[in-house]
Structures are given as structure tokens and as C-alpha cells.
N, C-alpha and C positions, 0 to 999 in steps of 0.2 A: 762771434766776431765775423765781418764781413772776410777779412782774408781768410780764414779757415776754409769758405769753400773754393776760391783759387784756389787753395793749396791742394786740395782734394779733386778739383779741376787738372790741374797737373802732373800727380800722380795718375791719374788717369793717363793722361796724355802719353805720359811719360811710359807706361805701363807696354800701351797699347800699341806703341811703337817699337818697343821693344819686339814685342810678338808677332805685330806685321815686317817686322825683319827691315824697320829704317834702315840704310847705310851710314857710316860715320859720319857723316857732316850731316846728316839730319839729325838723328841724336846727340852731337854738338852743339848745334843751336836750339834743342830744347832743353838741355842741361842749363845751358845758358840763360836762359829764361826762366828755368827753375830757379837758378843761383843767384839772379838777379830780385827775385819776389820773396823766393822764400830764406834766403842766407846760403852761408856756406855748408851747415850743417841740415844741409835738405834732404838727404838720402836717411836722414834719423827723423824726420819731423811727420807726429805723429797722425797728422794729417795726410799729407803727402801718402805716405808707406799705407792709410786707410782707403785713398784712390786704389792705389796700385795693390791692393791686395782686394778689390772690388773688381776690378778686371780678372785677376788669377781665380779670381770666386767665377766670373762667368765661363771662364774656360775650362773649370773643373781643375782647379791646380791649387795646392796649396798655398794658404797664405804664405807671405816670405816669415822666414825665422822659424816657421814649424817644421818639425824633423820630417823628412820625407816615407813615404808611407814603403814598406819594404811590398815586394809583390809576393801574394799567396804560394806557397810554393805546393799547398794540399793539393793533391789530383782532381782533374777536373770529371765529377761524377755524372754520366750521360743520365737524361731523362728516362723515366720510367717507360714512356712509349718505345723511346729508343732502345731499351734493354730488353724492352718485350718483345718487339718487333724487329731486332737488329738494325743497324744501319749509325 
């Protein structure tokens, strides 16, 4: 369907604003325009959430809804040079 890539057009947008740090009345009026194209239930629509989890992809960030990754807590083991060589 043609709106489908709107919708992924705007998840994007949507996204990416987020992460460039809009201020409130910027992301007001793309909410707005989101709510306006794609319904009220735009933060569920599977389009949408596949933008904005294309952007989380380019920044190295989990998709939304997947559990967050815990950080390594194993020690961090120096390189062979560096063990040879100290430092």
C-alpha cells in the first residue's frame, strides 16, 4: 500500500527527532502529523515502530520492545602484546 511508506517515512522522522533532541513543540507537531496520517493508534502501527526501529538500527540501539542488552560484567582481558610487554 502506498501509505505504508508514509507511515515508515514518519517513523523515521519521528525517530530521528527524538535523537536529535527536538524540543516540545517540535515533537508536537510531528506527533501531530503522525495522528493526523496514520490514526490515533500510531505509536502501535507496525509500520511506523519499522521507521523508527530503522533509525535505532543505524545508531547501534535496540529495536523498541527488545529487552535491553545488560552490559558485560566479565573483566576486560589486555591483549597478548600488552601482557607481554606490560603497559
Amino acid at each position: 500500500m502506498p501509505g505504508d511508506k508514509n507511515f515508515v517515512l514518519l517513523g523515521i522522522k519521528y525517530e530521528a527527532a527524538i535523537l536529535g533532541g527536538v524540543d516540545e513543540a517540535g515533537m508536537a507537531k510531528i506527533e501531530e502529523q503522525i495522528r493526523a496520517e496514520a490514526g490515533e493508534d500510531w505509536s502501535e502501527s507496525p509500520m511506523v515502530v519499522r521507521g523508527r526501529n530503522a533509525v535505532r538500527a543505524e545508531h547501534a540501539l535496540p529495536p523498541l520492545g527488545a529487552p535491553q542488552k545488560r552490559p558485560d560484567r566479565s573483566p576486560v582481558r589486555r591483549s597478548l602484546w600488552r601482557r607481554m610487554f606490560g603497559g
